[in-house]
C-alpha positions as CSV (number, residue, x, y, z in Angstrom):
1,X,6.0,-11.8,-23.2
2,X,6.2,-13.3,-19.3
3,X,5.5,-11.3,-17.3
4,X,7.6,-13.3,-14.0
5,X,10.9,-11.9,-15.8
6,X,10.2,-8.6,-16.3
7,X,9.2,-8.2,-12.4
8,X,12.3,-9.7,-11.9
9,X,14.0,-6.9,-13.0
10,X,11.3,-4.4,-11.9
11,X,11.6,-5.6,-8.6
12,X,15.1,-5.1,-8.6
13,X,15.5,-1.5,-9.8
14,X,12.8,-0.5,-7.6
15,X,15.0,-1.9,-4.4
16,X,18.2,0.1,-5.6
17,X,16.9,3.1,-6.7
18,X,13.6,3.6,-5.2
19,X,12.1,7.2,-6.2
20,X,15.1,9.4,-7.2
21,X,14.6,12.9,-6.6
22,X,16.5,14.4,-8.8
23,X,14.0,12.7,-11.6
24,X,10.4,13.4,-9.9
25,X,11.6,16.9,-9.3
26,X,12.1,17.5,-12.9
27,X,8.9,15.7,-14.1
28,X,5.5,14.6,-12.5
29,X,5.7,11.0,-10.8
30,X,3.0,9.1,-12.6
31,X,0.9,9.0,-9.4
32,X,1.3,12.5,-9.0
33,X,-0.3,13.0,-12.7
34,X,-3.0,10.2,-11.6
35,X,-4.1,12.1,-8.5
36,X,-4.1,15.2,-10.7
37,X,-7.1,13.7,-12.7
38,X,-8.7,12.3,-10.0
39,X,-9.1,16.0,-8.5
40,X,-10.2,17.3,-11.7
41,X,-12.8,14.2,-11.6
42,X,-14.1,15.0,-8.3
43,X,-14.1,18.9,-8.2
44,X,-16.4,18.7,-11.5
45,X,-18.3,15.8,-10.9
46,X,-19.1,15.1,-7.1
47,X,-22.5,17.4,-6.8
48,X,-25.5,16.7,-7.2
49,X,-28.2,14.0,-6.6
50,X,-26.6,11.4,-8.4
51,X,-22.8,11.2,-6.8
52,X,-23.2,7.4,-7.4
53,X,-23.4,7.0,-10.7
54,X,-21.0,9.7,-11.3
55,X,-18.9,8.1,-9.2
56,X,-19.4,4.7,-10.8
57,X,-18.3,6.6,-14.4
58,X,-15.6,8.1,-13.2
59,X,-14.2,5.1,-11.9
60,X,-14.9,3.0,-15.2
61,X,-13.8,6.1,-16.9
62,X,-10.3,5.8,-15.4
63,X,-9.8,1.6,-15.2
64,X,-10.4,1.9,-19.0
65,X,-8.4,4.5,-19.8
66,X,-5.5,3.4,-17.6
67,X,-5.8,-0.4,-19.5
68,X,-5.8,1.1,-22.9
69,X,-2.7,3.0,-22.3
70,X,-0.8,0.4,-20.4
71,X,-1.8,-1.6,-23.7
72,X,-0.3,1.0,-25.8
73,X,2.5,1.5,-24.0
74,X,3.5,-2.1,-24.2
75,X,3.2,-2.6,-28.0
76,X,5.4,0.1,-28.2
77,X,9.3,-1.0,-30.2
78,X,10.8,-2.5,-26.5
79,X,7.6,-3.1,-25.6
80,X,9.5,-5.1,-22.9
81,X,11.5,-2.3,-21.7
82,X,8.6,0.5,-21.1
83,X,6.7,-2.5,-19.0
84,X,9.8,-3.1,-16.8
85,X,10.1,0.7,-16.5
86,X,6.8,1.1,-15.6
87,X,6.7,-1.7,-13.0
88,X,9.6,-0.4,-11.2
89,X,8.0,3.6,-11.4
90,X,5.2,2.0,-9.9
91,X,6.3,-0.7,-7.2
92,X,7.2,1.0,-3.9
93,X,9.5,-1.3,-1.6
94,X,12.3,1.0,-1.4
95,X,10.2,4.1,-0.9
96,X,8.5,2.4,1.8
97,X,11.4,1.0,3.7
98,X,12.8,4.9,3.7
99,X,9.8,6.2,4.6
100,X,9.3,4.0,8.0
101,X,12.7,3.7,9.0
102,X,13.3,7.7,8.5
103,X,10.4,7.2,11.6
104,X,12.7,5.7,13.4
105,X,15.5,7.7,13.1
106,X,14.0,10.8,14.1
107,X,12.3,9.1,16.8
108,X,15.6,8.1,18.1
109,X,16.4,11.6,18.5
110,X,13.0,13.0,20.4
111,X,9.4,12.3,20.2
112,X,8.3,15.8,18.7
113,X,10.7,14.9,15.6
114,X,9.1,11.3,15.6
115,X,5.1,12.7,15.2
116,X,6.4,14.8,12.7
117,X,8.3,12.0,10.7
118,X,4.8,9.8,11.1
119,X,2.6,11.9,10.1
120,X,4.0,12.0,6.7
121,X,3.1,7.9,6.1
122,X,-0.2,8.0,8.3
123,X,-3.2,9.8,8.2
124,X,-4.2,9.7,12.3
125,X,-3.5,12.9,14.5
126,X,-0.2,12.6,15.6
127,X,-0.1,15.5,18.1
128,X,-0.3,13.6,21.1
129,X,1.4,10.3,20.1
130,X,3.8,8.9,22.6
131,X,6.1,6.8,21.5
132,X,5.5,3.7,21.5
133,X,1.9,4.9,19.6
134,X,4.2,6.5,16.8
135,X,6.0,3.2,16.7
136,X,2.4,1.1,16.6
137,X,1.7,4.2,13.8
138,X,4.6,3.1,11.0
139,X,4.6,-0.2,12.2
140,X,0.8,-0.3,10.9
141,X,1.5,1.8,7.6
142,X,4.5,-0.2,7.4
143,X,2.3,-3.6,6.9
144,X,-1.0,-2.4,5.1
145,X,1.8,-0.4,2.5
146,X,3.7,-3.6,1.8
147,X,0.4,-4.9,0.6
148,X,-1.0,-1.9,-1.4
149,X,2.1,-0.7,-2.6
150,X,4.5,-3.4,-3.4
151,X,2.5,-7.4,-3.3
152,X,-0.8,-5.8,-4.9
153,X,1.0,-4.2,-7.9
154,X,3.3,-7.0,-8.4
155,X,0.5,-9.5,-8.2
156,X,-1.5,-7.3,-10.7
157,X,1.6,-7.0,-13.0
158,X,2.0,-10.8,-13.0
159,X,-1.7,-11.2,-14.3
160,X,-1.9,-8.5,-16.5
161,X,1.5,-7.1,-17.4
162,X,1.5,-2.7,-17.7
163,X,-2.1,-2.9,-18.0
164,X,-2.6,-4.3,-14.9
165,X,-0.7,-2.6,-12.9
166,X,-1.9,0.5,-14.1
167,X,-5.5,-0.3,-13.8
168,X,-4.7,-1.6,-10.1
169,X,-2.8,1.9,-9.3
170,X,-5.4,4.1,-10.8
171,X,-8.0,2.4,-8.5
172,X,-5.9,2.6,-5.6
173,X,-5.1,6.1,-5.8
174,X,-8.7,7.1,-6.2
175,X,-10.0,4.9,-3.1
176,X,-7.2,7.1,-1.3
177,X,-8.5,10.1,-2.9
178,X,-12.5,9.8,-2.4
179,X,-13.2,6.5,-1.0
180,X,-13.4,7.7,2.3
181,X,-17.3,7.5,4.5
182,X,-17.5,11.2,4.7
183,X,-20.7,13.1,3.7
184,X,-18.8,14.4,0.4
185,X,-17.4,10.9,-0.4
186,X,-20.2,8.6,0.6
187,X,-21.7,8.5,-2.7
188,X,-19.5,10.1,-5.2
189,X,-16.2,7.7,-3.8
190,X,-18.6,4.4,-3.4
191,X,-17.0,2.8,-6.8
192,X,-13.3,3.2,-5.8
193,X,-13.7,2.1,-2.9
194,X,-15.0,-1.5,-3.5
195,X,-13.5,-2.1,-6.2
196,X,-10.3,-1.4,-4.3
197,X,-11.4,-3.8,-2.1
198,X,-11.7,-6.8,-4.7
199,X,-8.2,-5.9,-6.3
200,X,-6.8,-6.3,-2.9
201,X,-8.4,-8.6,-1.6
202,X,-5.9,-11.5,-3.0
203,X,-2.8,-9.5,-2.3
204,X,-3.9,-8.9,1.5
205,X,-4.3,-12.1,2.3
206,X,-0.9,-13.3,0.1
207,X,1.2,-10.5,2.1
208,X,0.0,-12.3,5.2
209,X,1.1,-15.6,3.9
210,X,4.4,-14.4,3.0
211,X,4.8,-13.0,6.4
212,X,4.3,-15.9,7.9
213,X,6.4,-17.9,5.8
214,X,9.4,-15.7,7.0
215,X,8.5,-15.2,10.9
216,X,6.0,-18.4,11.2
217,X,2.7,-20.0,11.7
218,X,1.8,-17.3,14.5
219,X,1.3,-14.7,11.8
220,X,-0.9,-16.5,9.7
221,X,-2.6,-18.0,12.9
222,X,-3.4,-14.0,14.2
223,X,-4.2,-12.9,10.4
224,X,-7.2,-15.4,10.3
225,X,-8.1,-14.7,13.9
226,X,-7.8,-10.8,14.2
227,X,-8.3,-9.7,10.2
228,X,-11.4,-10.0,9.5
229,X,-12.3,-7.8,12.6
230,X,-10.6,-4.9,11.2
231,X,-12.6,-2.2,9.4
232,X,-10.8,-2.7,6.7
233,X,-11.5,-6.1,5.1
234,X,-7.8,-6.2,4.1
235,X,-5.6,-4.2,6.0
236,X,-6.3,-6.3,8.9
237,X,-4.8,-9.2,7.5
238,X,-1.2,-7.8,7.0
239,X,-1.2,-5.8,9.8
240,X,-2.1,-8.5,12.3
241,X,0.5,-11.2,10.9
242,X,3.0,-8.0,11.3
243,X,1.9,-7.2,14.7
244,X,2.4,-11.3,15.5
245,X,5.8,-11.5,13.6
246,X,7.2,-8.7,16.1
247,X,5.1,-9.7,19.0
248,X,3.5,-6.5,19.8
249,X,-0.4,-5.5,19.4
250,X,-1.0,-3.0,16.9
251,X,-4.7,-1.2,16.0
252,X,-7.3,-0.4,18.7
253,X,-8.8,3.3,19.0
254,X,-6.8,6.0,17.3
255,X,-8.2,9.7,16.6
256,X,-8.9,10.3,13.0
257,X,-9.4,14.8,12.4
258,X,-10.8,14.6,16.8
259,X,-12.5,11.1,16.5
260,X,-11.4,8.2,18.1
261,X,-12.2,5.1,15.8
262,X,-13.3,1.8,18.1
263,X,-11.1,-0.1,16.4
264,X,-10.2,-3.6,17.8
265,X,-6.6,-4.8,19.0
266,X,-4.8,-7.1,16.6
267,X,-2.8,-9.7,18.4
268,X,-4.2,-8.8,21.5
269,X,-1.7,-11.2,23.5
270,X,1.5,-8.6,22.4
271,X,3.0,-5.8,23.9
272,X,1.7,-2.1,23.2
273,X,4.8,-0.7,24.7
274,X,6.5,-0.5,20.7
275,X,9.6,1.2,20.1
276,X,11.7,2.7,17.4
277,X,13.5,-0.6,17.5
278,X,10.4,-2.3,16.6
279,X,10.0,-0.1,13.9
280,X,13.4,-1.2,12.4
281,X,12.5,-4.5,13.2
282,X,9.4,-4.1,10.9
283,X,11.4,-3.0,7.9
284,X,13.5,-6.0,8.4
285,X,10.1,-7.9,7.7
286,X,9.3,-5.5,4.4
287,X,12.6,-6.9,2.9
288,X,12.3,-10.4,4.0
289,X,9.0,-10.5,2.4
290,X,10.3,-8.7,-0.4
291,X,13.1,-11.8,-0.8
292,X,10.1,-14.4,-0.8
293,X,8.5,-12.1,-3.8
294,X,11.4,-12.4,-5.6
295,X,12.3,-15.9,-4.9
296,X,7.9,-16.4,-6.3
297,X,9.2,-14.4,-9.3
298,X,12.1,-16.2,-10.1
299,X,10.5,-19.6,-10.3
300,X,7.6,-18.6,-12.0
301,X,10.7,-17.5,-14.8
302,X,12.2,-20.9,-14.5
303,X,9.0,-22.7,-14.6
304,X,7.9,-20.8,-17.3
């Protein structure tokens, strides 16, 4: 079956109901059981001399096991159903929105309450954020999230149905778990983390586009200029079209567990002076972006 009308639908119960709690508190959120191996993965298999090839297993291990059961899934009686379920578990718009706007909110009331709302959607230290860094802070996860958690997994699903956007998630959540360039990830988390790379490569890049087919050339214009400068080779992208669509600079040095990064500024020519406004104004963008994914989906149905 097409896969365009079934992320139709997907797309749209992911906007209304997002992640209910009253569900995930009763049963594991399939990420949640996805992390869960990974851990096991890396607590048994990240030691010794050959982290790399373990590494390299474990991912392979996982992308197969991950397109097998997606496959299984969806030759289940209402195949169709199950797939449509599973893109919507699995798609994140709503989450997202909630997640930076709840930013925010409780920056609105005082700045202590703003770090602590942040530091839930960013990895940085957020102890001595002022606020218009809190506001860059969302504004950033904001942007590289729309592309990892919403245009990647529907792009994946497109291509490959369940399958694919389970293999894509698996990945992702193990490049978040053990792709990082730390002495125990080097080696062991090497896999995930390119391979995450070429799965978002395309979706990066797309988000980008579709940013700056809702805000204008300027995006896409401060994408291909600032993006490729990032340290990320795809985070960049999203985030500077973001940072051009709002007309602030975003990125530059930020303190990751006492380190400051060297990070370059994105759109350089903005403002730094971001506020929880701009925040606001940033989820504005998620769901304009989320309309032009949509309005993709629904003529790839009527084309199709």
């Amino acid at each position: 079956m097409a896969t365009a009308p079934l992320l139709l639908v997907a797309l749209v119960l992911d906007s209304v109901f997002g992640e209910p709690r009253w569900l995930w508190a009763r049963v594991p959120h399939p990420a949640v059981l996805m992390g869960r191996i990974i851990s096991i993965c890396d607590s048994r298999l990240n030691r010794g001399a050959s982290r790399r090839i373990s590494g390299i297993l474990v991912v392979l291990g996982l992308s197969l096991g991950a397109l097998g059961l997606g496959w299984i899934i969806s030759e289940l009686p209402l195949g169709w159903l199950w797939q449509v379920l599973g893109a919507a578990i699995l798609l994140a718009q709503r989450s997202l929105a909630d997640h930076v706007e709840a930013v925010a909110v409780a920056l609105r009331q005082s700045v202590p309450k703003g770090r602590q709302a942040v530091s839930t959607i960013v990895g940085r230290d957020t102890s001595a954020l002022d606020q218009a860094a809190i506001s860059r802070a969302a504004i950033e996860s904001a942007a590289e999230n729309m592309s990892d958690g919403v245009i990647a997994p529907a792009f994946w699903f497109l291509i490959g149905g369940l399958p694919g956007i389970l293999f894509y998630k698996i990945v992702n959540t193990a490049d978040s778990m053990i792709g990082h360039r730390t002495d125990r990830y080097e080696a062991f988390g090497w896999a995930a983390a390119r391979l995450d790379d070429v799965l978002n490569y395309v979706p990066a890049r797309l988000t980008a586009g579709l940013i700056a087919l809702t805000h204008g050339s300027k995006a896409l214009t401060a994408a291909m200029r600032d993006g490729p400068h990032h340290r990320s080779i795809n985070a960049g992208w999203p985030e500077a079209a973001m940072a051009a669509a709002l007309g602030l600079a975003l990125s530059g040095p930020r303190s990751y567990e006492g380190q400051m990064t060297s990070d370059p500024v994105l759109n350089a020519a903005g403002t730094r002076e971001a506020s929880a406004g701009d925040i606001s104004a940033s989820v504005r963008v998620l769901w304009r972006v989320w309309a032009m994914l949509f309005a993709a989906s629904f003529v790839l149905t009527v084309a199709h």
